[in-house]
N, C-alpha and C positions, 0 to 999 in steps of 0.2 A: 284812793286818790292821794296826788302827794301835791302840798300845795309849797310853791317856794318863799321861803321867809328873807320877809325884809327886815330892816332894821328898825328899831323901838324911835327913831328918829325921823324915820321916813312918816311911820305911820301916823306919828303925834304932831311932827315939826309942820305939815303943810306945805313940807317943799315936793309933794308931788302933785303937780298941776292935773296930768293925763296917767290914771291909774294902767289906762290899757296899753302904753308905749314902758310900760316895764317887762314886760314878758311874765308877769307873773299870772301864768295861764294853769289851769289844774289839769295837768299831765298825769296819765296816769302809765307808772312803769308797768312794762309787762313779765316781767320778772326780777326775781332777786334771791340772792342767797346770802344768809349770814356768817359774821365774819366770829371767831372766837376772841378776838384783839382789837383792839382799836387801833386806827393809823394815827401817825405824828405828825408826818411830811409831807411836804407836797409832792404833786406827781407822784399820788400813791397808787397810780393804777399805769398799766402799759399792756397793749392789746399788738397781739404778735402776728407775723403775717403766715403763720401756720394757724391761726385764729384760737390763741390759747390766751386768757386775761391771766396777767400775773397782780396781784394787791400785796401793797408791803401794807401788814399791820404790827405795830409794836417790834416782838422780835422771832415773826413770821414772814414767810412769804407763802401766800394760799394760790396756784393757779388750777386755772375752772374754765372748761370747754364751754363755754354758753351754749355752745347747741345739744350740751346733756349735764345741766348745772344739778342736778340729781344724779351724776355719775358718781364715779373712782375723783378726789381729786390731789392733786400734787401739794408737795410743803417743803417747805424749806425752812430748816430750825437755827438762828442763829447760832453759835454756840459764843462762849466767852473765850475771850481771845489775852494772851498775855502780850505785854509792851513790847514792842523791841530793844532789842538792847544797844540805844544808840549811845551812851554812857549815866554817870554819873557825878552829882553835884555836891555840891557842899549844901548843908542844912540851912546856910545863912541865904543862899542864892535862892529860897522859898519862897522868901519876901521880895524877890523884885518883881516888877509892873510886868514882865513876859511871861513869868511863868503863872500869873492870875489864871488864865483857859484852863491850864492844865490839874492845877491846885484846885477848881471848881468843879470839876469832872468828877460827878454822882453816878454817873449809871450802873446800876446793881448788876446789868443785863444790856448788852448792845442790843439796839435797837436798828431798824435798819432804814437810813436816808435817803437811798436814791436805787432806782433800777429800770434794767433798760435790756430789750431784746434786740439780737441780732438780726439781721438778714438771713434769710433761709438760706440753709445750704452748709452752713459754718457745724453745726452739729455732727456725732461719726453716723448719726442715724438719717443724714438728709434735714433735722430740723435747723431750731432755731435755739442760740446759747441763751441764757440770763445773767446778765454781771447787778451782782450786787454788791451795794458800798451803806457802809455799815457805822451808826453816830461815833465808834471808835476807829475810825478811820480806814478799814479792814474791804477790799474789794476781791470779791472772789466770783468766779466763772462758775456756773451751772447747765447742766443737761438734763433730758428727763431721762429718769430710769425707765429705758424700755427693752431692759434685759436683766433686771434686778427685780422684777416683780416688787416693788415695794411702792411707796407713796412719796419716800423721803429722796427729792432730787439729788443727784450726782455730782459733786466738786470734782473739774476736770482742771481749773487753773486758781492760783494763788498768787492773783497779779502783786498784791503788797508784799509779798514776799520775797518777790523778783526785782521792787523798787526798793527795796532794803538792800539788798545783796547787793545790785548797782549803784547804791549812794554809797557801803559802804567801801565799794570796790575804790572810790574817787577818793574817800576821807569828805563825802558830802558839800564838794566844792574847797574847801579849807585847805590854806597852806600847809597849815601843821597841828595837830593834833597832843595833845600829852598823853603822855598815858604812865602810868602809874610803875614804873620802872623810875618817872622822873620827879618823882617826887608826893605822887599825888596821893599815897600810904598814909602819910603824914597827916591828912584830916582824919585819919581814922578815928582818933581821939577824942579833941576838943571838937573837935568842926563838925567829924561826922558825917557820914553817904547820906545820902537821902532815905537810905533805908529805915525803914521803920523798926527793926529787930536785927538780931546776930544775923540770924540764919540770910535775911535774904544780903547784909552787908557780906559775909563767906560767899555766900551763892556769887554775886557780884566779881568778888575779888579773883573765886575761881576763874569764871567767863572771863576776868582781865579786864574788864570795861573799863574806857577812859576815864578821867576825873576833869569834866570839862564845863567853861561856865554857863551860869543860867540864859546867858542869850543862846548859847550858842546851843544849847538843848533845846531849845523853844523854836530853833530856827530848824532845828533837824528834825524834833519831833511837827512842825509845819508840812514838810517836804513828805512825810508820810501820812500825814492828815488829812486823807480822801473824801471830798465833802461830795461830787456828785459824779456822776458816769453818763456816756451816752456812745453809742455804736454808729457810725458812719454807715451811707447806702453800700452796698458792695460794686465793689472796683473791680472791673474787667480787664481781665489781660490775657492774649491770644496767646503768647507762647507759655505763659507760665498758668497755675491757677489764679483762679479770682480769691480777692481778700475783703475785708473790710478792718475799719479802725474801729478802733474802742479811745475815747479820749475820755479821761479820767483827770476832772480838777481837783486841786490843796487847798488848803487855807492858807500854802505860802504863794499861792498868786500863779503857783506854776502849771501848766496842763502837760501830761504827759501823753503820750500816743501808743500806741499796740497794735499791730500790724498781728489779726489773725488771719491763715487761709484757710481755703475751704478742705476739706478731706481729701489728700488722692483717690479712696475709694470710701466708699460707704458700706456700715454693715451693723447690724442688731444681733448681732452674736454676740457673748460674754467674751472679752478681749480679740473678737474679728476689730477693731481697729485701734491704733494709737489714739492717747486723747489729743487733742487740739492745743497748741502752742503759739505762746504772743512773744513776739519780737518787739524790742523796745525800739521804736524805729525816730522817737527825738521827743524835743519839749517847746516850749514856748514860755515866756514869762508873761501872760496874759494878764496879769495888774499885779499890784502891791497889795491887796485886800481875800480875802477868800473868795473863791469861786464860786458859786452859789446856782449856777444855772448854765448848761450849754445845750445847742441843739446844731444838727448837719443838717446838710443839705445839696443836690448837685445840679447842677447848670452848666451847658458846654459853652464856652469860651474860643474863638476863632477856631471853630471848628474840631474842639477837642473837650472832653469830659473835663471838667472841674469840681472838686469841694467848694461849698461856703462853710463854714464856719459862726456861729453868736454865743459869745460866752459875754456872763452877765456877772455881774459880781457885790460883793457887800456894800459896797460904799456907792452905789447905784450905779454905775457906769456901766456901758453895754458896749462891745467891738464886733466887729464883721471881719471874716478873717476870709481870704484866700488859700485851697490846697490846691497843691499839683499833686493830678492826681502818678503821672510817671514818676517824679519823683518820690512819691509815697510809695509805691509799686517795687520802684528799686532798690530805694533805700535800707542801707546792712547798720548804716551807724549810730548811737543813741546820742546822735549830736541835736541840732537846731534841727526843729521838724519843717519839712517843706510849707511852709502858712506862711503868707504874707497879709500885713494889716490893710482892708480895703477901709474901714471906716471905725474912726474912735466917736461916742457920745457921752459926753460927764454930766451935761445939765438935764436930766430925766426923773424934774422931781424927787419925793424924797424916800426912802426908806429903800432898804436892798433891793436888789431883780431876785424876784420867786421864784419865776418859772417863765423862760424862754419858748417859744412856737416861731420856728423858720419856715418860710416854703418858695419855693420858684413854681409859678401858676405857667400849665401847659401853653396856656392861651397868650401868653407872656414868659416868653424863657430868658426875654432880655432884665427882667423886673426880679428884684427878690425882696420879697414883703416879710419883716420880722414882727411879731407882738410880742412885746414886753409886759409883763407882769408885776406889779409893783408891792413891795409890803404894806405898804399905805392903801393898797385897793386900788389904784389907777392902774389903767392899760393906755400904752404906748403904739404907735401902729409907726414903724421907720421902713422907707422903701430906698431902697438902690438900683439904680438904671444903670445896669454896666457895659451898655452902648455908649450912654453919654458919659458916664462917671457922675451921675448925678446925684444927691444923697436929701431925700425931703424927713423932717419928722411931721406927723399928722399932727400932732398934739395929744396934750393928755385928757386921756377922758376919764370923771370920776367914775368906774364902774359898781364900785363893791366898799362893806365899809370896812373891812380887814383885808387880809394878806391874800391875794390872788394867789391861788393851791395849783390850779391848772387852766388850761389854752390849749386851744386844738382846732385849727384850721380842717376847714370842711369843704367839696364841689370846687376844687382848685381855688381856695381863695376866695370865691362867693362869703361865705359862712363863716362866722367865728364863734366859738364856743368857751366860754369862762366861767369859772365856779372861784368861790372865796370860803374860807372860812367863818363867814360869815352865814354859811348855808345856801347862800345866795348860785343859783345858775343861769346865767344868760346866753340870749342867743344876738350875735350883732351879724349885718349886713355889710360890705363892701360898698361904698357908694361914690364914684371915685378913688380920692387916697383916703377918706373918712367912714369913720364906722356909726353905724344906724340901730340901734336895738329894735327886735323886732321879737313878736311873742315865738315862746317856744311851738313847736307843732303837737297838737294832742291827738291821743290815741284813739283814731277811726278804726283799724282792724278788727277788734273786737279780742284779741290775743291777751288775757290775764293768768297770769301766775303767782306762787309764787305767797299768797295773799294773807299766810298766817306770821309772817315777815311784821315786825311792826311798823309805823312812820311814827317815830318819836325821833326824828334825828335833829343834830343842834350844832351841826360843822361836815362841811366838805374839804376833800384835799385832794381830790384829782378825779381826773374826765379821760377820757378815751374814746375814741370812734375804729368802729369796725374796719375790715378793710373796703365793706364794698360802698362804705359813708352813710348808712342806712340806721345804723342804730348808734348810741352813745351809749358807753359805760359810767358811772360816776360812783365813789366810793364816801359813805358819808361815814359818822361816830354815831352811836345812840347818846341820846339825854340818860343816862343811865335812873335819872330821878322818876321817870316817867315808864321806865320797866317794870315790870312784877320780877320782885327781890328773889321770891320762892323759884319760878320757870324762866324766867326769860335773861334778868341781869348777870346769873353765875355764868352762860354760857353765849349771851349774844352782847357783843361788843359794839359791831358794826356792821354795813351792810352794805355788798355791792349791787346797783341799780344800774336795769337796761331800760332805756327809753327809745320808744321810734321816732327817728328824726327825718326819716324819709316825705314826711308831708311839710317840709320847712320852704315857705315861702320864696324864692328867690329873684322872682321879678317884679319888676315895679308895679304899681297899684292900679297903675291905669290900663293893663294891659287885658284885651279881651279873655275874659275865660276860657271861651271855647274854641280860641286859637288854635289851637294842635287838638284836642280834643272833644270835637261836639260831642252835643249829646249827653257831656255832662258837664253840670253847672255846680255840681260839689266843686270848690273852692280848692279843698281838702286833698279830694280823689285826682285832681289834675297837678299838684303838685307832686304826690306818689308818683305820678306816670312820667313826668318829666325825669324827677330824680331816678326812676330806674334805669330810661334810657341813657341818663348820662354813664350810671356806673358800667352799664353794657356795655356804654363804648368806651369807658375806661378800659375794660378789660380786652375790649376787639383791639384797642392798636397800642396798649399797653404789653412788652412781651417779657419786659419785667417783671412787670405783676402777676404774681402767684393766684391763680384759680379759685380765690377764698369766696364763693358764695353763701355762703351761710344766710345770712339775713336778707339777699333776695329772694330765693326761694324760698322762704320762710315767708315774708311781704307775701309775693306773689301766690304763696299756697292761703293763706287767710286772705288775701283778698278775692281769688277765684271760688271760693264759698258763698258770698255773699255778692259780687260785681263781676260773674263771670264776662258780659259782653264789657265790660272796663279792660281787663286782662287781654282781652282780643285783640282790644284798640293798642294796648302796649305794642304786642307781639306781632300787629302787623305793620303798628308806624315801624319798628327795632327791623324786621324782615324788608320792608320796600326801603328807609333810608340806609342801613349800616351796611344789607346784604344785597343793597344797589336792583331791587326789584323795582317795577316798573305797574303789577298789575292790580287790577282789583281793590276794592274799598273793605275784602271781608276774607274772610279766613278760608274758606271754600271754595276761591279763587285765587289765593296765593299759594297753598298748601301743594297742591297741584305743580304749580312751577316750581317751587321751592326742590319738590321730589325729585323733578328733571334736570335740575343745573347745581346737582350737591358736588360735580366735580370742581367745578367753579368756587367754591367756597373756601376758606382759607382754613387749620385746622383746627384754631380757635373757633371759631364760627358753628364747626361741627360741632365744638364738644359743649358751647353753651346752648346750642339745639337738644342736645342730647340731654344736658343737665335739665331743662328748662321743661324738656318732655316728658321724661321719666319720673323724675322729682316734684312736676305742680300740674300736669295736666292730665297725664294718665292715674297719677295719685290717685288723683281727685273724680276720675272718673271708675278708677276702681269701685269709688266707695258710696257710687250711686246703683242704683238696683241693676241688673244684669238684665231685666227687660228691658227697661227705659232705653239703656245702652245701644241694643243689639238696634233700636231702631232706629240710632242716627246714624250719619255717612263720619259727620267731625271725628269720633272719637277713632275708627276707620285709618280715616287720613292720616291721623299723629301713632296709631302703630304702626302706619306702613312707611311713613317717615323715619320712626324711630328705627326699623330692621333696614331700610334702605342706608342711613346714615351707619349704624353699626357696618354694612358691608363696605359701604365709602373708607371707614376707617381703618376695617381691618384689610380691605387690600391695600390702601396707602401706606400703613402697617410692615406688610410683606414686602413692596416697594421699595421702603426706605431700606428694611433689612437687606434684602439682596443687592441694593447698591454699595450698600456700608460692606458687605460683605467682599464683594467685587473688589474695593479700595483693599482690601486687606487690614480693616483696622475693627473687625464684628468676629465676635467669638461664635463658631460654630453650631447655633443651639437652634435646633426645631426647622434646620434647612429642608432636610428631608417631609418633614410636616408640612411646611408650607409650601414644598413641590406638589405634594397629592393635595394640597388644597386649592393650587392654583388646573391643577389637571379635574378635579370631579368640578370645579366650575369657569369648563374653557366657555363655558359659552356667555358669561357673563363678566369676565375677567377680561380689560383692555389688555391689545396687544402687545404694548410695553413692558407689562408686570411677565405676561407670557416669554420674549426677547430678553428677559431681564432671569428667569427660572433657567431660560435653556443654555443661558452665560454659567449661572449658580450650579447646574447640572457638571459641568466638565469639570471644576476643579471640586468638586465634593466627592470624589469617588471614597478615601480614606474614610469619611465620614457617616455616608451612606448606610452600613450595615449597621452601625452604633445605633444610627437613629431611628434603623426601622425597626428594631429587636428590642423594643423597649418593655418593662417589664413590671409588673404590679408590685407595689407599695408593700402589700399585706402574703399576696404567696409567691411573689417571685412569679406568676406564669406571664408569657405571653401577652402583651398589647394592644392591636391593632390600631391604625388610626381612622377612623369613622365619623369623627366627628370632634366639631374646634372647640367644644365648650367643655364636653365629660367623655370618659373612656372607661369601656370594661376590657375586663382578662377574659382569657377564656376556660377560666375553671367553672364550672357548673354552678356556683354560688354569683359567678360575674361581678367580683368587686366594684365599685361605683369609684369610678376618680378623676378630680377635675383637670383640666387642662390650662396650661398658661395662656392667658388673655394675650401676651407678646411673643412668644414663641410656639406654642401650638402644644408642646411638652406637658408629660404630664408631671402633673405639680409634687414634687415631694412631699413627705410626711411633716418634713420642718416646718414651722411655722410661712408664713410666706406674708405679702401684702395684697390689700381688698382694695380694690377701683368701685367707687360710686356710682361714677359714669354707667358703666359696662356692668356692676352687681357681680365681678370675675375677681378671681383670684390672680395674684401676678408673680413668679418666679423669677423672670427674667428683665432684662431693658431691652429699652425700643431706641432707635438710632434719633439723633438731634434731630435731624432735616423731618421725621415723622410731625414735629410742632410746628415747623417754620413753614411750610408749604405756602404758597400761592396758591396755585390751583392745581389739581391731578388730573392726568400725566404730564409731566413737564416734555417739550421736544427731544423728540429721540432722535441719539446721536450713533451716527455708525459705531464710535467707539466707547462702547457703555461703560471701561472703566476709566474713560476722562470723561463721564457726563456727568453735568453739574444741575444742581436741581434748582428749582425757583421756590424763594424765600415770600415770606409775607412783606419784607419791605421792599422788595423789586428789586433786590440785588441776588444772586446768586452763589453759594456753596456747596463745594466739594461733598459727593455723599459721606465719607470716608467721617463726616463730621458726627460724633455722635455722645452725648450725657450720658447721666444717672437718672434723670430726671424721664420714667419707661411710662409714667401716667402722671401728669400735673395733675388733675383731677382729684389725685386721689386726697386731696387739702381741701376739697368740697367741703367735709362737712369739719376737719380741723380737729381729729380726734386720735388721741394715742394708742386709743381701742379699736382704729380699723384693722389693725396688720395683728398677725397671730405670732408674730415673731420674727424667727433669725430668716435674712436671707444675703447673699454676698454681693457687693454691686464692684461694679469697673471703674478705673479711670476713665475722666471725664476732660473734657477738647470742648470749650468756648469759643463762642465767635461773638463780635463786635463788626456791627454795620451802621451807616449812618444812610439816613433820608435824609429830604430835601423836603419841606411843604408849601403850599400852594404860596405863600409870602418870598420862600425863598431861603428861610432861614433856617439853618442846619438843627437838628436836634439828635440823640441818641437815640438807636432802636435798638434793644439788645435780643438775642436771639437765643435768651439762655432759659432755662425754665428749672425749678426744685421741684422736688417732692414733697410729703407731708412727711 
């Protein structure tokens, strides 16, 4: 049990009236792993939407799959970096007030300040990059090595390297420059380089470095002095690909911007792709002081996507910035970045901004709610209504008695989460524009790990939440004084901790318990059920959001161990409200209709049935006795739901491929497959997929023979195709080999990638429209290669439309150890659609999906 510490003044002073309105509730984490380093920074934790925790400690970065924290894990070794060569000073110029920073500057070893994942998709592998920025100013791009067998992540960019080149391209803004042709030799003597010895004074003179004064070094080496980083949502664009920003602040006040896109194609092969490149696409002079803190954020605006912008800075002051996002999209020049100032705040209390938390709440797309983090330990709560232009501050609340380390908005804005270095972690409430502490949620599950971990810890520097909002990460230091010297202090520095946050209160007190869930009167148990159905439906009409379950099915698999009829009640409020059922109070009654209206279903829908069945309920019924089983009808229903849904998909599957195929824009792979799969099951196969094969049938003729003569791995013989999962040869031994989950094809020797969902291997993609559907068959048009398919947000696209992204699923469980290796992906065709909802007010739906 971990209990959270307060301050030696709380406890003595008597200024706590109500011990229980502090949250300090005995939480007990359920897992944890130790760190070899202790963190410095804040926001020393960042949880990615391919579900990987990255922890900067000291001059590490350690990332760790939570759903196998006993795994392989990733690292990332700073290394030491030499100055740039932006010139040199005179010996005298030592002694001025500007160059104090730099004349102070101890670190034996860069350390590393700030880091931040990108949007999936930006990686050559489909994932997610890591920019890190570094106490000597150093920001450099990471990928995981998932073709290098090693542990030591991959530098694919060296963004300070690119903002050297282009400052020194300009002369760093400066009219004019000297340089040592004009005179500047002449300190060599008396005066003297700033060099410490001959050698590096030669070294110098060779390279030519300017001999330029102490401001004007202090003000160049500012301009390279990257004090934090943060990656933009990814920005959709139909003709071109999709990108996102990297904004990157100085301690000269300046933010620069980085426009990366996503890969033409994807591949896990050793040089199958270019690495990823940032275009400097402009800057902003966001204050006179260092930058200290920025976060994005996006909200559409008359009708069109927009960036927000909150960069926070040393001298307290907090801005709201405006991006366009077309103009970010367009822009070639490293001029003035498309951002305009929605709102300036100076008087915000005292001591720098920590750590920034932006969010536009779904439920409010007009509203953008900032918290502020203070060094003093106050949080800030500033709202902007950009219908009216309104701008309120909440006030300050004291939360903490040190430097707020991290913030992290929870259930759209419901939940607010902060830690200080004070050790201190809070959970606050939305109550109006004001915030309400309220105790953390403790661990009902029964789920502990983890447990030879010690709890001596004496400072927190940063929090994270999953993506489905179910658990929290937080990274604390050890009291090193409270370790054993001999085992524990040479090797355990610090510790990242997973808490359950899925039982976190969020409605008012008064409100009946057994409102949505009779039956039961756990307090506890009905706020789990609440929060899981939001994040479902986060995920049902979010089409942005990556497929990250991780910690629902994890919930739901420990709590159907002990509250199997609790799980019911989830699964059938989530089936009669989200999947628009109508029937029955009990699982044996819906299960039934569910079976019979799976065309109806959207293809999100299918595949959280799939996850939800496979993953926590047949689990779970595996691993009870095999008599007990045979003699109920439930467990019955959820396999024959489960083979029902898998045929949903995989003819929807064939579907989408032979219309993409149709358009002319789907490479010819497993046509012939999917023709003898739609012929051995005409009698179960709608007539559309059938009109859709005898279209794919005339123009395949070339193709035909390749793909029925397909031929074993191991002796070359003979294939047949018999069956969609595995295939043998026909040599007398009958080699065993799997078949593509997307294409029918049997699977190469190369490595390839593994689907959760489906427990298949996958060679090839599946066409875009396979995720978007509405319902299956969409109306048949006399002329199938202008039929256009129906979307999950009731708009409609061309089939011809189709990704990379051949299984979203396969980011279930978030692990770099599903896929066995190389395999080649295609260029990828986005689309951007907009709905309309029940108010009226526009928001984005996007119809794009990644991989893991």
């Amino acid at each position: 049990m971990i209990v959270y510490f307060v301050s030696k003044r709380e406890l003595d002073g008597k200024e706590v009236d109500n011990f229980d309105n502090l949250g300090l509730v005995m939480a007990s984490r359920f897992q944890a792993v130790p760190l070899v380093s202790s963190p410095t920074y804040s926001n020393a934790v960042a949880w990615s939407d391919e579900n990987l925790v990255a922890v900067s400690s000291g001059h590490f970065v350690t990332i760790v799959n939570p759903a196998m924290l006993t795994g392989p894990k990733g690292l990332i070794t700073i290394p030491d970096t030499k100055p740039f060569p932006i010139g040199v000073i005179e010996k005298k110029g030592l002694a001025s007030g500007c160059m104090l920073p730099t004349c102070l500057s101890r670190d034996v070893r860069p350390c590393v300040r700030s880091i931040s994942w990108s949007p999936l998709g930006l990686a050559p592998n489909a994932g997610c990059l890591l920019a890190v920025c570094t106490t000597n100013g150093v920001v450099k791009v990471y990928r995981s090595p998932f073709c290098e067998f090693s542990a030591e992540w991959v530098e694919v960019m060296d963004i300070s390297e690119m903002l050297h080149t282009y400052f020194a391209k300009i002369r760093y803004g400066e009219a004019h420059v000297s340089s040592p042709e004009d005179g500047s030799e002449q300190g060599d003597s008396d005066n003297g380089l700033i060099a410490h010895s001959r050698k590096r004074r030669k070294d110098r003179r060779q390279n030519n470095l300017p001999l330029i004064s102490a401001e004007q070094y202090a003000c160049r080496s500012a301009m390279l002095s990257s004090f934090v980083v943060a990656w933009s949502p990814m920005l959709y664009s139909k003709p071109g690909r999709s990108c996102s920003v990297l904004a990157i602040g100085a301690k000269s006040g300046k933010i620069s911007f980085w426009r990366v896109h996503e890969p033409q194609c994807y591949s896990i092969t050793q040089g199958g792709n270019p690495p990823p490149v940032a275009s400097l696409i402009g800057f902003i002079q966001a204050n006179n002081s260092w930058i200290t803190a920025i976060s994005f954020s996006k909200f559409v605006s008359d009708g069109l996507p927009q960036l927000v912008l909150s960069t926070g800075s040393s001298d307290g002051s907090v801005k709201l910035w405006r991006g366009y996002t077309d103009d970010l999209l367009k822009s070639t020049e490293d001029g003035h970045a498309s951002f305009s100032l929605l709102k300036e705040v100076t008087n915000l209390g005292s001591g720098p901004s920590s750590v920034l938390s932006l969010l536009v709440p779904d439920t409010s797309p007009h509203k953008i709610i900032l918290a502020v983090g203070k060094g003093s330990g106050s949080i800030e709560i500033l709202t902007y209504d950009t219908s009216i232009e309104k701008f309120d501050v909440s006030g300050s609340r004291y939360a903490h008695d040190q430097v707020v380390t991290g913030l992290a908005w929870a259930y759209d804005g419901q939940c607010l989460y902060s830690c200080s270095q004070d050790n201190s972690l809070h959970s606050w409430i939305m109550k109006g524009d004001s915030l309400h502490e309220v105790p953390l949620p403790s661990n009902i599950l029964g789920v502990k790990m983890s447990n030879d971990v010690p709890n001596v810890t004496d400072a927190c520097f940063g929090i994270s939440l999953s993506p489905a909002n179910l658990v929290v990460a937080v990274v604390r230091s050890f009291d090193v004084n409270l370790l054993n010297p001999m085992y524990q202090a040479r090797s355990q520095k610090a510790v990242l901790e997973f808490f359950w946050i899925g039982g976190q209160n969020l409605q008012d007190d008064g409100e009946p318990v057994d409102k949505n869930f009779p039956g039961f009167p756990n307090t506890d148990l009905v706020n789990w059920g609440r929060n899981i159905l939001w994040s479902l439906n986060q995920y049902e009409h979010h089409l942005d959001r990556p497929l990250v379950v991780w910690d629902m099915i994890a919930a739901l698999s420990a709590l159907i161990k002990s509250e199997v009829n609790y799980v019911e009640q989830i699964l059938v409020k989530w089936m009669m409200s989200s999947l628009g059922l109508k029937w029955g109070p009990s699982l044996e009654t819906i299960l039934p209709h569910v079976i019979g209206c799976l065309s109806d279903l959207t293809s999100r829908q299918l595949h959280l049935l799939n996850l939800i069945n496979r993953h926590v309920i047949l689990r779970e019924a595996k691993l009870n006795d095999e008599e007990q089983r045979s003699e109920k009808e439930e467990p019955k229903l959820w396999i024959k739901l489960l083979e029902m849904c898998e045929k949903e998909i995989q003819e929807r599957l064939v579907g989408c491929s032979f219309s993409a195929t149709l358009s002319g824009n789907w490479r010819h792979v497993g046509l012939a497959q999917m023709r003898l799969w739609v012929a051995k099951n005409d009698d179960a196969v709608k007539d559309y997929v059938k009109h859709l094969a005898s279209e794919v049938k005339k123009i395949e003729k070339r193709y035909v023979a390749e793909a029925e003569e397909e031929c074993c791995s191991y002796c070359s013989e003979r294939v047949p195709f018999e069956d969609t999962k595995v295939a043998y040869c026909q040599r007398v031994e009958k080699h065993k080999l799997a078949r593509c989950a997307v294409s029918m094809v049997v699977c190469p020797l190369s490595p390839s990638w593994f689907c959760v969902s489906c427990n298949r291997w996958v060679s090839n993609l599946a066409p875009e429209t396979f995720f978007t559907l509405l319902k299956y068959p969409p109306p048949v048009h006399k002329n199938l290669q202008n039929a256009r398919v129906s979307t999950i947000d009731g708009t409609s696209i061309e089939p011809m439309e189709f990704s990379t992204s051949f299984l979203f699923i396969l980011t279930f469980v978030g692990s770099r150890n599903l896929f066995r290796g190389p395999v080649k992906f295609c260029t990828k065709s986005q689309l951007s659609n907009y709905e309309h909802d029940k108010q009226g007010r526009e928001k984005m739906m996007w119809t794009h999906y990644i991989t893991n």
